[in-house]
N, C-alpha and C positions, 0 to 999 in steps of 0.2 A: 331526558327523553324517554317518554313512557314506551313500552314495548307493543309493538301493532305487527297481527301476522293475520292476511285471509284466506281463508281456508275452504275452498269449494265456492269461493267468493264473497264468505259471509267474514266480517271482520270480527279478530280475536284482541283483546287485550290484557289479559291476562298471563301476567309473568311468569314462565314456569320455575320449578323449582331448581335449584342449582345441583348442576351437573344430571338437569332433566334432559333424555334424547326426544327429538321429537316425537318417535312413535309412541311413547308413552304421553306427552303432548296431547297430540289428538285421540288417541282412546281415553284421556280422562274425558276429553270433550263430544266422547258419543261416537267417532268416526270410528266404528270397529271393523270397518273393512280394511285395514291396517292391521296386518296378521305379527303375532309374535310366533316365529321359529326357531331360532338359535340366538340372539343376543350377540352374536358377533357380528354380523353382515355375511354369514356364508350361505344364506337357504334364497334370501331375494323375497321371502313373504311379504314383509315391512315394506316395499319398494312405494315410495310416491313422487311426485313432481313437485320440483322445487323452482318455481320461475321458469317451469317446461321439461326440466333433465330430470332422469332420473335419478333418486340415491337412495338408497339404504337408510330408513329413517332410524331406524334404532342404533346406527353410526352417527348420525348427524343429530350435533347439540340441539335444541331445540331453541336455544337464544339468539343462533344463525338465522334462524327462520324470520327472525324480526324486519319488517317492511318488504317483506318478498310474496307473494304466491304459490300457495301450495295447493295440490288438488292429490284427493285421493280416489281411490276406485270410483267413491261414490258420486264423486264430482268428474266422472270422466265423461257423461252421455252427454249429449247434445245439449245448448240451452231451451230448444224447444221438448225435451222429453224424450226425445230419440234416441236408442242406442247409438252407442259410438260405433265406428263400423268396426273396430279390434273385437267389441264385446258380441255384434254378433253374428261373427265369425265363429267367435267360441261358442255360440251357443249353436250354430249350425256342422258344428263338427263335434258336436260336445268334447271340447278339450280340456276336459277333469274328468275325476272320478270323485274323492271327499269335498275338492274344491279348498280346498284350506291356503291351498299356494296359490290358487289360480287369480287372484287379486296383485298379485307383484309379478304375473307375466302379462297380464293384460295392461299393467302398468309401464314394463319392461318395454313389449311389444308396440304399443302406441307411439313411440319414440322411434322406432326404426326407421331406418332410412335405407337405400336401394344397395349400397354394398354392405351395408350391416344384413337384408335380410338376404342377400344371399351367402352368408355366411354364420348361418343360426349355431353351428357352435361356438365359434367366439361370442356372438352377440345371447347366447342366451346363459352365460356361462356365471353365471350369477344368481340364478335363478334355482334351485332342487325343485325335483316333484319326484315322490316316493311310490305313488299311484301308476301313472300312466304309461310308463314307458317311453314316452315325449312324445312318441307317432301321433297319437290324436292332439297335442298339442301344436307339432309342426302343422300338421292337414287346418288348423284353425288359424295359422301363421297368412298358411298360402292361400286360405278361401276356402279349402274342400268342404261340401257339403254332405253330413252322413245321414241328420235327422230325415224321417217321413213325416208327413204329415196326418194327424190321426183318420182314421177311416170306422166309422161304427161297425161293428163286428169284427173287426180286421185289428185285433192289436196283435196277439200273440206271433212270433215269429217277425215283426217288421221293429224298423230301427225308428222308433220313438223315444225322445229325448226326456231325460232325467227331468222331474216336477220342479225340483227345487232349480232349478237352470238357469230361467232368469234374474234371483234371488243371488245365487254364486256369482256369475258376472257382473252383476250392481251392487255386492258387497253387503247387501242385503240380508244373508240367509248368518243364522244367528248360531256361532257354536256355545260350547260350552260358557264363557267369560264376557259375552256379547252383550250382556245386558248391564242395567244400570240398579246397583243395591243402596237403595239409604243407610249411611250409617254403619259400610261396610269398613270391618278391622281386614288385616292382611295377617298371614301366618308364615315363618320361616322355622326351617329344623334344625336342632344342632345336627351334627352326624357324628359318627365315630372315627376318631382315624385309627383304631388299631382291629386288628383280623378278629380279635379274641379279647375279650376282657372282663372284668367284675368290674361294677361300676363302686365304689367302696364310699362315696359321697358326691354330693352333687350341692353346690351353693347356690342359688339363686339370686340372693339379694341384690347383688349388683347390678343384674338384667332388670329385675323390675323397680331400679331407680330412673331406668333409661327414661325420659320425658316421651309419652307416649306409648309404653309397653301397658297393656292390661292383665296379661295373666302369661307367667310359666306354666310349661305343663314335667311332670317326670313320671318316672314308672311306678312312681308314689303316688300318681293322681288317675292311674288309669286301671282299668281291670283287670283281674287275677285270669280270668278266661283265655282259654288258648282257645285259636284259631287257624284257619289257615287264609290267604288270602288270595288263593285261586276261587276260582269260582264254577262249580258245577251245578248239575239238577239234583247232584245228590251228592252232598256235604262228605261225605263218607270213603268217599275217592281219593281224597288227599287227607295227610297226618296232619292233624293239628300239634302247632308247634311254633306258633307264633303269639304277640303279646302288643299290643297296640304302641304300649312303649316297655320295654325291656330292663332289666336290671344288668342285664348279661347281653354283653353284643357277640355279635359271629360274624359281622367281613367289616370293612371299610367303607363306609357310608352307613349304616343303620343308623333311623333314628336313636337320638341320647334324649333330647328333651325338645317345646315346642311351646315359640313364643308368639305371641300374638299382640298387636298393637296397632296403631293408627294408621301406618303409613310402613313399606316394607324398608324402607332404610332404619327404620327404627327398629322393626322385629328384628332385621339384619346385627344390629349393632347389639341388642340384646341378647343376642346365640354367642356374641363374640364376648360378652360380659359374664357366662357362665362359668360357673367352677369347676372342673369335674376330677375328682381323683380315682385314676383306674387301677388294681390290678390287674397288670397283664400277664394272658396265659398263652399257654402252647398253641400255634396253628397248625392245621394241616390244609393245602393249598392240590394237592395229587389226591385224584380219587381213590388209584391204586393202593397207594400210603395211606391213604383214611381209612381202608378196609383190612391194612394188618394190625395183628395185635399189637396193642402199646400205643396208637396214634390216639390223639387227642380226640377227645369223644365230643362231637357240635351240639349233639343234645341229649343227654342222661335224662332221657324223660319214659316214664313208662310204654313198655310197647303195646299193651295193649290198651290205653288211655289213649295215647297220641296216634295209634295204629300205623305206627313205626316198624317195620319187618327186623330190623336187628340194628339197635342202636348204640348199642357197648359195639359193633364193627362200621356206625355211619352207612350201615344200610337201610334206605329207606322203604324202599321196594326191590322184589326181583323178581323174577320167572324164570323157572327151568322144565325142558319138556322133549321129550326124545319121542320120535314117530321113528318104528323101525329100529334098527341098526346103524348108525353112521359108520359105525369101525367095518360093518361088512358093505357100506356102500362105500367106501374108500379101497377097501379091499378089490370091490368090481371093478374101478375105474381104472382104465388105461392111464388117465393123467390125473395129478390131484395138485390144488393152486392153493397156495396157500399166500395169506399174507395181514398186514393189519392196513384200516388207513382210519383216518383222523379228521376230523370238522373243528369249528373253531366257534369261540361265541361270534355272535351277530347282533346289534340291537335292532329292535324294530324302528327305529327312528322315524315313526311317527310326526309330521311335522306339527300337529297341535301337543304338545304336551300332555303328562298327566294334570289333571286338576279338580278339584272339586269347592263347592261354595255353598253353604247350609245357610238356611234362615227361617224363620218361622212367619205361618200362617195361620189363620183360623178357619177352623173344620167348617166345612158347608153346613155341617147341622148344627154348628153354634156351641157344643159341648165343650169347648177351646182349642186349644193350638194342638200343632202338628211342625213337627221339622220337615221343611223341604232340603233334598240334597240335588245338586244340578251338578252332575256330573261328566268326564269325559269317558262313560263307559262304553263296552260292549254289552255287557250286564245287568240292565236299572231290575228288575225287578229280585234278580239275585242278590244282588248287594242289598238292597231293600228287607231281604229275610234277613242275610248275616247280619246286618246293621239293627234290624229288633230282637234277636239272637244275644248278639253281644252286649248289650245295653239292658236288656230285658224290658220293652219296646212292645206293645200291640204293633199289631199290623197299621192300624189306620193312626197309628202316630207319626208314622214316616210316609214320605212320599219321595220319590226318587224319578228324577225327567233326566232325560238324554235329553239336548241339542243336536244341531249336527255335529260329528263327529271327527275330529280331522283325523283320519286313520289310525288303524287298532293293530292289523294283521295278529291279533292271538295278544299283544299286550295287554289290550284293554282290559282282559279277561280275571283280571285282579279287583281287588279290593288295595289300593296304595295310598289313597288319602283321604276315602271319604271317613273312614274310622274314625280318623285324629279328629278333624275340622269339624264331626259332631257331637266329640267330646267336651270341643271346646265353645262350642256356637251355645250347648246344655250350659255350662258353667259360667260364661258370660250372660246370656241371652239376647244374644248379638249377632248379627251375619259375620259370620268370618270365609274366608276364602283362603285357601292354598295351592296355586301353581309350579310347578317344577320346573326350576329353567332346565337347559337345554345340558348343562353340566349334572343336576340329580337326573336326567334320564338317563344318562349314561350308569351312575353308580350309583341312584336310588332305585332304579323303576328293576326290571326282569332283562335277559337276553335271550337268547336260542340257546338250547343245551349245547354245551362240547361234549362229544362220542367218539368213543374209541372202539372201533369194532375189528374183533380180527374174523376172520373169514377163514374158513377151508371148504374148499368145494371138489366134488369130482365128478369125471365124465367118461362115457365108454371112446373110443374114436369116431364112432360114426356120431360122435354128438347129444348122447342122451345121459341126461344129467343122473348119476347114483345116490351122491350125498351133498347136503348143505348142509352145514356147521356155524353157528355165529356162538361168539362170544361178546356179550357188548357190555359197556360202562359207560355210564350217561353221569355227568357230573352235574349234580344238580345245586351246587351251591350252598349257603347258606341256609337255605330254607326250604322245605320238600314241595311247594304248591308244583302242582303238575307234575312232581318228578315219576311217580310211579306211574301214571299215565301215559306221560311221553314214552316212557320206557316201555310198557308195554306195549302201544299202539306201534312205537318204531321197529318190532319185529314182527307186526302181525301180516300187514298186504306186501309186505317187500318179502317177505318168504314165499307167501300164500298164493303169488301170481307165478311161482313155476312149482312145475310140477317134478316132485322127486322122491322117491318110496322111502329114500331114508333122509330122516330132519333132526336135528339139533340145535336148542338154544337156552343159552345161561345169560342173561340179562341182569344187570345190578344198577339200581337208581342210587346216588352216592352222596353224603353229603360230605362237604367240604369249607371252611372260611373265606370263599368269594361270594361275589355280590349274585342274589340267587340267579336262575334260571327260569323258566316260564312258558308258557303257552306260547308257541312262533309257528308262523305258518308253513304248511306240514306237518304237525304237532311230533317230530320223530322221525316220520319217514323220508324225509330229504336226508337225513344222516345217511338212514342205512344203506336208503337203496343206493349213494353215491358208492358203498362197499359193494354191493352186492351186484349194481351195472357195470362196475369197472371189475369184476370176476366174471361174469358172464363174458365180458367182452376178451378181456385175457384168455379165456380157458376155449374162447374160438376160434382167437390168432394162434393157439399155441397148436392146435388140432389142425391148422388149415383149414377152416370152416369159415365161410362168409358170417357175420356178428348176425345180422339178421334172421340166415338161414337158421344158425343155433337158437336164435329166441325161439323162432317158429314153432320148433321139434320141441320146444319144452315149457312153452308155454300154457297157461290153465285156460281150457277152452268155453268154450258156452254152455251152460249148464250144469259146471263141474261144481263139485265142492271146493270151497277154498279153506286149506288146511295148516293151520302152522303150530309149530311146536308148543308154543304158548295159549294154546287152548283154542277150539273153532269156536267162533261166535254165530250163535244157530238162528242169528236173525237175518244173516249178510249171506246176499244172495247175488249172483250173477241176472239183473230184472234186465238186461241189454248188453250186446256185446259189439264192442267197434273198436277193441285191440286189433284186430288182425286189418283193419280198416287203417289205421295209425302206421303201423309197419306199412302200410302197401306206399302210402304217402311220403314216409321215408325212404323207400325204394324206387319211387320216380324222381324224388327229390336228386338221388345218386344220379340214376341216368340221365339224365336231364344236364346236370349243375354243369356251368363252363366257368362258376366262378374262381377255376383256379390262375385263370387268365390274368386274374388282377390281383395276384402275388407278388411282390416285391422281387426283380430278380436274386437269386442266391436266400431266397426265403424257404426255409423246410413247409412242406404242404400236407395234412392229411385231415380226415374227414370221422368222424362218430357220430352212434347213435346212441340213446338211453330212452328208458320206459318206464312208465310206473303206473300202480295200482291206486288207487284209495276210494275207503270206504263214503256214501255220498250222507255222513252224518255221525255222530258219535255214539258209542254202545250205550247200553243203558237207559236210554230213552230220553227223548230231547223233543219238549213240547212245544206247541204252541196254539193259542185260542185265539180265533179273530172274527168278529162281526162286520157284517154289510148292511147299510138301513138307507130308505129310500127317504132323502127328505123334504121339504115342507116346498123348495122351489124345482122339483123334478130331479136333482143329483141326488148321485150316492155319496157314502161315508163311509172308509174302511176305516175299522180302528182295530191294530194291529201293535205287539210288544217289542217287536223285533228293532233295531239301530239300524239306520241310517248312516253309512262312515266311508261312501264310495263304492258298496258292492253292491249297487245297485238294487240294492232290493224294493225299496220304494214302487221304483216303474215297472218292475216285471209282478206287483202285487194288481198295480192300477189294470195293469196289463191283463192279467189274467182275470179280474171280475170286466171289466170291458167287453172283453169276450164272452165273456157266462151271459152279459147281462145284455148285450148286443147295442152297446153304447159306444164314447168315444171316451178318454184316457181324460180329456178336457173338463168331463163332466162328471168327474170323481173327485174326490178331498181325502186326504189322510191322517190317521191321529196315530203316534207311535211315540214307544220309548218313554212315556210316561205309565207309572204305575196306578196314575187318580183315574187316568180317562182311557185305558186299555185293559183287557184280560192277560191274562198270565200267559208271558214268554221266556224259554230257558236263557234265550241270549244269540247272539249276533253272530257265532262262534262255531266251529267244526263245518262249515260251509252247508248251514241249515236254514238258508236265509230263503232261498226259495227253493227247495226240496221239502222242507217242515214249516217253516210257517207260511211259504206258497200254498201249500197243500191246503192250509187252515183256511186260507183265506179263497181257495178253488172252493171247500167243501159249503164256507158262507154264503160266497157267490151265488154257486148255483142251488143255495136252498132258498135264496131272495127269488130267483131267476123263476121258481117254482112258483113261492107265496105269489107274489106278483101275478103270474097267470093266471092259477087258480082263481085270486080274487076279482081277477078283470074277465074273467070269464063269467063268475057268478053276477059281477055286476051289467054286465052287458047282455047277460043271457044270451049266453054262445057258449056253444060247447070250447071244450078247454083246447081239442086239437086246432080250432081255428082261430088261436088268439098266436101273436106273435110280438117279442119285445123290439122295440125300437129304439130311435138316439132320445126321443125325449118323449116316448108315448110307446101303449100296445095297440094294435089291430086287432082287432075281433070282431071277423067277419066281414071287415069293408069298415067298419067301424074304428075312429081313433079314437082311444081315451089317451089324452094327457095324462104325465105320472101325476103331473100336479093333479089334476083331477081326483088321481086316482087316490092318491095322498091324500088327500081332504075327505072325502067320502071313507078311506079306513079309520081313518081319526075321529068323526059323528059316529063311525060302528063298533069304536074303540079295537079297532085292530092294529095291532104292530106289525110294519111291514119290517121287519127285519129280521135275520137270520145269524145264527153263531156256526161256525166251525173248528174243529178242532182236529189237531193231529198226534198222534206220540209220538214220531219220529220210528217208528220200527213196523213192519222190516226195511231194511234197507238194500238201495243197492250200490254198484261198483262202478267209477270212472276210469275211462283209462286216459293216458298221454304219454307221448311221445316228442322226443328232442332231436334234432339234429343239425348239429354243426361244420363247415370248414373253415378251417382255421390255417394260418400262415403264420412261421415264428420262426423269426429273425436269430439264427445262431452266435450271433456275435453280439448281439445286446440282452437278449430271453423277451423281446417286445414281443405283444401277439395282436394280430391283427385278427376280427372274424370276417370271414368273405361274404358269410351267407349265414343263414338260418333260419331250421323253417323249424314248425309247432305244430303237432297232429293232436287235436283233441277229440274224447269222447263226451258230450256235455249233453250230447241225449239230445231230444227238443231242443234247440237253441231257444227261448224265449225273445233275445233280444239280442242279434246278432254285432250290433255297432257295441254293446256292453261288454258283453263275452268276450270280446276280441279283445277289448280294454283289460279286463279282469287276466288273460293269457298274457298279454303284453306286458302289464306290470309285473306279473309272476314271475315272467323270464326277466324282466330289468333286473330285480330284486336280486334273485336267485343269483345274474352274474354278477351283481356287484359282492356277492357272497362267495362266489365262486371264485374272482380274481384279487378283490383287493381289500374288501373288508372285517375287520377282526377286532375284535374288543379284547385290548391286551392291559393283564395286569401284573404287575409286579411281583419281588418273593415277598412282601408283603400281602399284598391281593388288593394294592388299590389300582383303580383302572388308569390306566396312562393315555387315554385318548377318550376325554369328557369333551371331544367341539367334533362338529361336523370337519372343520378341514385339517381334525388332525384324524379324524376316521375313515373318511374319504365315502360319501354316497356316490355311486353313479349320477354322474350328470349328463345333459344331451348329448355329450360329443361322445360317451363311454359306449352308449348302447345301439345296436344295430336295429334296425328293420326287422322284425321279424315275421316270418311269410306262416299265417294261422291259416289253420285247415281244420273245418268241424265235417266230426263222420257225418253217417245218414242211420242213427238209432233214434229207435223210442223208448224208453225205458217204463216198463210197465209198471213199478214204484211211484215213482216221482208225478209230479202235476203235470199232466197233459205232455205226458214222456220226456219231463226235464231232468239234467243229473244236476250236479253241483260241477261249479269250476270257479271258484275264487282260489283254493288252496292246491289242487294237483299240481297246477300250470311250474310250481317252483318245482316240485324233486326231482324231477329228470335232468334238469341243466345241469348240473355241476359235474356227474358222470357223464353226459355225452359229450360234454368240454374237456374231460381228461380221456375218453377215448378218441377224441380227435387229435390230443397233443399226444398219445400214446402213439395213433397211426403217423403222426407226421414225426417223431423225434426219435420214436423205439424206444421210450423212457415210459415206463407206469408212474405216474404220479399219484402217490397214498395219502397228500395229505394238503388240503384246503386250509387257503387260497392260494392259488397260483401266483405267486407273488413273482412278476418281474424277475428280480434278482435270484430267485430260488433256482426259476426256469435256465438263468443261463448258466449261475453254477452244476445244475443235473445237466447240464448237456454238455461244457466243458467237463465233468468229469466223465460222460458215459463216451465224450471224445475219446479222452486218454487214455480209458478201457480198452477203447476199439483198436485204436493207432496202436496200443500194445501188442495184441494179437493180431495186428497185419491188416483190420478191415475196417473199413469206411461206414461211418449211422447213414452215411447217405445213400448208399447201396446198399446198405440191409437195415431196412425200415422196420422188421421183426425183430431184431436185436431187444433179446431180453433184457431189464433194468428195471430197475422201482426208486424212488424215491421220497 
């Protein structure tokens, strides 16, 4: 009996391969709206209908499917053409942000029935989204409607829906692996299982017996060049110290060698046929240990080659820097706090994977080929240098396109596979592709630093701060990308937003033999400031001072310099101020809240707040160039560098020439993320997506907005003040010229109606936010419930207030899943012991609360039409105003992230025992000092 399966109703017969699932099934056969996320069934991306139910396709064999009905996203609309009404729902609530999941809730979603959707945490419980916070996905469940409809001249500040929108809900919009390559090979890596080794030989022969393998690769095949594999505007940021493929590994997981073949079970089985004999050497796994004499050195490389700060002690980087006196502002304070606390790795867990896919092209001018690289970056045009850098590459031999992007949050911002797969696409001449399941994200790809800060601060009694003191160690792994970076930036705004005559800090970026660290959003400062909000907040309980009142009196006001121990940066300016706006929000939040009402009887109750600063861009300057041109049928064309990956930038670009140009969002087209058909942008990263390359594209806008008038004025003979842009023509004088018109007639006079802008990203200015939680935590289990929470942002000009609110919301999802339950833990080896989502644990709908956003009323005189940034603030405040809530409700400090459950009930069984010793109840004295 031959095999038969229809598929969106078109019949298949072709057999798949044994021990094929079906999601792999249908993306051979073109339906890429069948997302791959984790390969186990924990994320719901893969979800399609099998004869109507849902399942998990990359669970489900694919030989099951034989004589049944399946339907994927793409097969979900009506058979006349019609949106399905799930899809648009979604599209009327915009419930995504990258969109990468949002094919297996729509799929999910479609299936529900009336006691399933009143109960969307069990029924959606299958499902991750890493983006949203789920709110805009529930509002899309229930009907809620957020989009506007465009209005000419009226984009900026109203909630218009993301371009790509209807493309995400029909499965449509194309990421990274969406396309179809002739002749494409697959690539798998060996990796290293040991922390530390010499690689002493490496046999091959046996992998490329495998039927179907085309080429090994080893660190005999690759170049002698070091590198680094972070990605900045200026290379020089980070130590080169890296090797495409290595002779020498440093953690558990690094590339050993790199096979390539027809089919990935075959590259698979080829990694497993390799030889490798290691010496193995000493590791060191503690950054502390890495920096005394005698510990095992990660990398003996020159310092000032690799531009290593001291590499005989595994320092990468450091910064030391005294304002004042600290020993005499400790000396003034009535009280002084002292104490350490601790963060943990985090992965981005991105639900598209790393991946990239090279092939070649012929150059439009016919002088030959050119490598394409199709990446999942944040970066195309950066990786695009380092990639003709490394290989010794013209520029116009590479070309490097972004897709859409299924989320980055700061990982992207690497170079992790396009290197290899162009090595090997050169020496083949072949497409090759390499994807990283969901196990090398965990232990191939980057995590969030682990930080270890100790803190001493002091205060007079009335409240005003004398000294601040940090000593911090940021472990940055195996490899330096971003270490000295993070490290610096994590003591620059968490200092710099109070104000204190005497400052101190010794910073050390560290290496060690685990799997490295990387770019994560808040690049540092969600470390610190979780130290330095949860000192503030102690050093007010301890004084009797309401936590808020003590910010007030020492916080950096408007206008002020912002100053930290580790050097001012004399570009970073206070351009708007809506901190004190933030606090007011969390001070009606207090008087206001009755949600203690719905505390569990016999559950401890108490309430925090946290703040934080960040710069709206990264130092050193962070470009971007973008043109506006009016074309042949009346629309315009941005063409703009910057990623597409959920942060909206796209609609708040359309958005802003809309405006300039007094048109609708409709009658715009965008080109991005490719390096052939855009001008030069730094990258998608340090939340410069619409702060710098808005800016670029404001400056384009309204240089069009100009040419346009001028020439419709010379042609209509009217003077220039009485010419006006319209949705699809100018007025001049009573007079309409259509653009088309007008467009034709500059093309007979050979004029180009187009216009370039550009930005460098400097000066810059400062965002502020604000957290506040109440929390309820059950003494007898350490369970913690949140009551409430709300979110004070300063984000300047809201652009687009239904995105903003996304971009705060996911922030805080993120953040609490960092904050309670998630940690990338490795062993006294340094391999990671939780490579799956459900042994990592993402936040899922049922974990995250509602959160109540609140944007000030600033304009920031920087930014595009007084925008700030707000994709990365929104995280650093949560995790300290979550431990200054369990601190007011238990009288326990908590030093060290996540709040894990079991942690919470052992510190409060013991800080019981304490009390009971000495006669007194944590329940009646809520101040009772403790740390944990």
């Amino acid at each position: 009996m031959s095999y038969a399966v229809h598929v969106n109703g078109q019949p298949f017969d072709a057999e798949p391969r044994p021990g094929q699932c079906l999601r792999t099934y249908l993306r051979d056969r073109g339906w890429f709206g069948v997302k791959k996320g984790c390969d186990a069934g924990d994320c719901g991306a893969c979800t399609v209908h099998v004869d109507g139910e849902p399942v998990h396709s990359c669970l489900y064999p694919a030989v099951r499917a034989a004589g049944r009905r399946v339907t994927t996203v793409e097969g979900l609309a009506e058979p006349d053409g019609e949106l399905h009404p799930v899809q648009r729902r979604f599209l009327a609530a915009q419930g995504f942000q990258c969109g990468f999941c949002t094919a297996g809730f729509l799929m999910t979603t479609a299936t529900l029935k009336g006691d399933q959707l009143a109960d969307l945490p069990r029924a959606l419980k299958g499902n991750l989204c890493r983006c949203t916070g789920y709110r805009a996905i529930e509002d899309a469940i229930r009907g809620v409607t957020h989009v506007e409809e465009p209005r000419p001249g009226e984009s900026v500040g109203r909630n218009l829906g993301a371009p790509a929108g209807p493309q995400v809900v029909t499965g449509t919009a194309r990421y990274t692996f969406d396309i179809e390559v002739e002749g494409l090979l697959h690539m798998k890596l060996l990796r290293s299982p040991h922390p530390h080794a010499r690689i002493v030989s490496i046999d091959t022969g046996d992998a490329l017996r495998v039927p179907g393998v085309r080429l090994v690769l080893t660190h005999h095949d690759a170049p002698e060049r070091l590198f680094s594999s972070a990605r900045h505007e200026h290379p020089t940021e980070d130590p080169d110290d890296t090797r495409v493929l290595d002779d020498t590994v440093r953690f558990v997981g690094q590339r050993v060698a790199a096979v390539v073949a027809d089919t990935e079970g075959a590259a698979e089985e080829g990694c497993r046929r390799i030889a490798v004999e290691y010496e193995v050497l000493p590791h060191v796994l503690d950054p502390e240990e890495a920096m005394r004499p005698g510990a095992p050195v990660v990398h003996a490389k020159d310092a000032a080659d690799c531009r290593i700060s001291r590499p005989e002690n595994n320092v990468v980087g450091e910064v030391h820097g005294e304002i004042g006196s600290v020993q005499q502002g400790f000396a003034e304070a009535d009280l002084v706090y002292e104490e350490t606390f601790r963060t943990q790795r985090v992965q981005h867990a991105s639900l598209e994977t790393h991946g990239a896919l090279a092939y070649f092209e012929e150059k439009e001018d016919g002088t030959g080929e050119r490598i394409v690289v199709r990446s999942s970056t944040q970066v195309p045009f950066l990786t695009r240098r380092a990639l003709c850098a490394l290989y010794d590459l013209p520029q116009d031999a590479v070309r490097v396109v972004a897709g859409r992007v299924g989320g980055g949050f700061g990982g992207k911002q690497e170079m992790l596979t396009e290197d290899i797969v162009v090595l090997a696409a050169r020496r083949l001449h072949r497409p090759v592709k390499l994807e990283f399941t969901r196990a090398e994200q965990f232990f191939g790809a980057t995590t969030r630093h682990p930080f270890t800060i100790g803190i001493k601060a002091g205060a007079r009694q009335d409240g005003t701060l004398t000294a601040l003191q940090l000593r911090v160690v940021s472990n940055t792994g195996a490899y330096g990308n971003h270490g000295p970076a993070v490290m610096f930036h994590s003591v620059g705004e968490s200092m710099a937003v109070y104000r204190a005559p005497h400052k101190k800090v010794d910073a050390y970026s560290v290496y060690t033999h685990c799997v490295p660290a990387g770019a994560f959003r808040g690049y540092g400062l969600g470390q610190v400031t979780f130290a330095v909000e949860s000192t503030m907040d102690e050093l007010a309980r301890r004084l009797g001072i309401d936590p808020l009142v003590f910010r007030e009196r020492n916080i950096i006001g408007p206008g002020e310099h912002m100053i930290s121990p580790g050097g001012e940066e004399e570009d970073l300016q206070i351009a708007s101020y809506g901190l004190d706006q933030c606090l007011k929000v969390v001070r009606d939040a207090i008087a206001g809240d009755r949600s203690a009402a719905d505390a569990p009887e016999g559950w401890l109750v108490g309430q925090g707040t946290a703040m934080s600063m960040i710069a709206t861009g990264p130092p050193g300057g962070h470009y971007a160039d973008a043109t506006v041109t009016l074309l042949e049928d009346g629309t315009y064309d941005i063409a703009v560098g910057t990623a597409e990956f959920g942060n909206g930038t796209t609609t708040v670009h359309k958005q802003i020439t809309a405006g300039a140009l007094g048109t609708t969002v409709d009658r715009i087209t965008i080109r991005q993320s490719d390096t052939d058909v855009v001008r030069h942008d730094t990258g998608a990263f340090g939340s410069a997506g619409t702060v710098v390359a808005g800016k670029a594209v404001m400056r384009a806008a309204n240089g069009l907005a100009e040419k346009l008038l001028t020439f419709a004025a010379e042609y209509a003979r009217t003077p220039r003040s009485q010419c006006q842009l319209l949705t699809d023509a100018v007025e001049c004088a009573g007079r309409t010229v259509s653009l088309k018109e007008l467009h034709q007639t500059a093309r007979e006079r050979d004029v180009a109606l187009t216009a370039a802008g550009h930005w460098g990203g400097s000066p810059r200015s400062v965002a502020f936010n604000a957290q506040w939680f109440r929390v309820a935590v059950d003494p007898d289990t350490g369970e913690i419930k949140i009551l409430r929470s709300v979110h004070a942002a300063d984000a300047g000009k809201v652009m687009n207030p239904m995105q903003c609110r996304g971009q705060v919301e996911g922030g805080v999802a993120q953040a609490l899943g960092a904050t309670l339950f998630e940690q990338v833990l490795v062993d006294a080896a340094g391999k990671v012991l939780t490579p799956a989502f459900r042994r990592y644990r993402l936040p899922a709908y049922a974990d995250v609360p509602r959160t109540e956003v609140h944007f000030m009323e600033t304009s920031d005189a920087i930014g595009p039409l007084g925008a700030k940034s707000m994709s990365e603030s929104p995280f650093n405040p949560v995790a300290p105003a979550f431990g200054n809530a369990l601190r007011d409700a238990t009288g326990v400090r908590f030093t060290e992230v996540p709040f894990l459950r079991d942690k919470v009930w052992l510190a409060l069984a013991e800080h019981r025992t304490a009390n009971e010793e000495e006669g007194w109840s944590a329940r009646a004295h809520p101040g009772r000092e403790g740390s944990v």
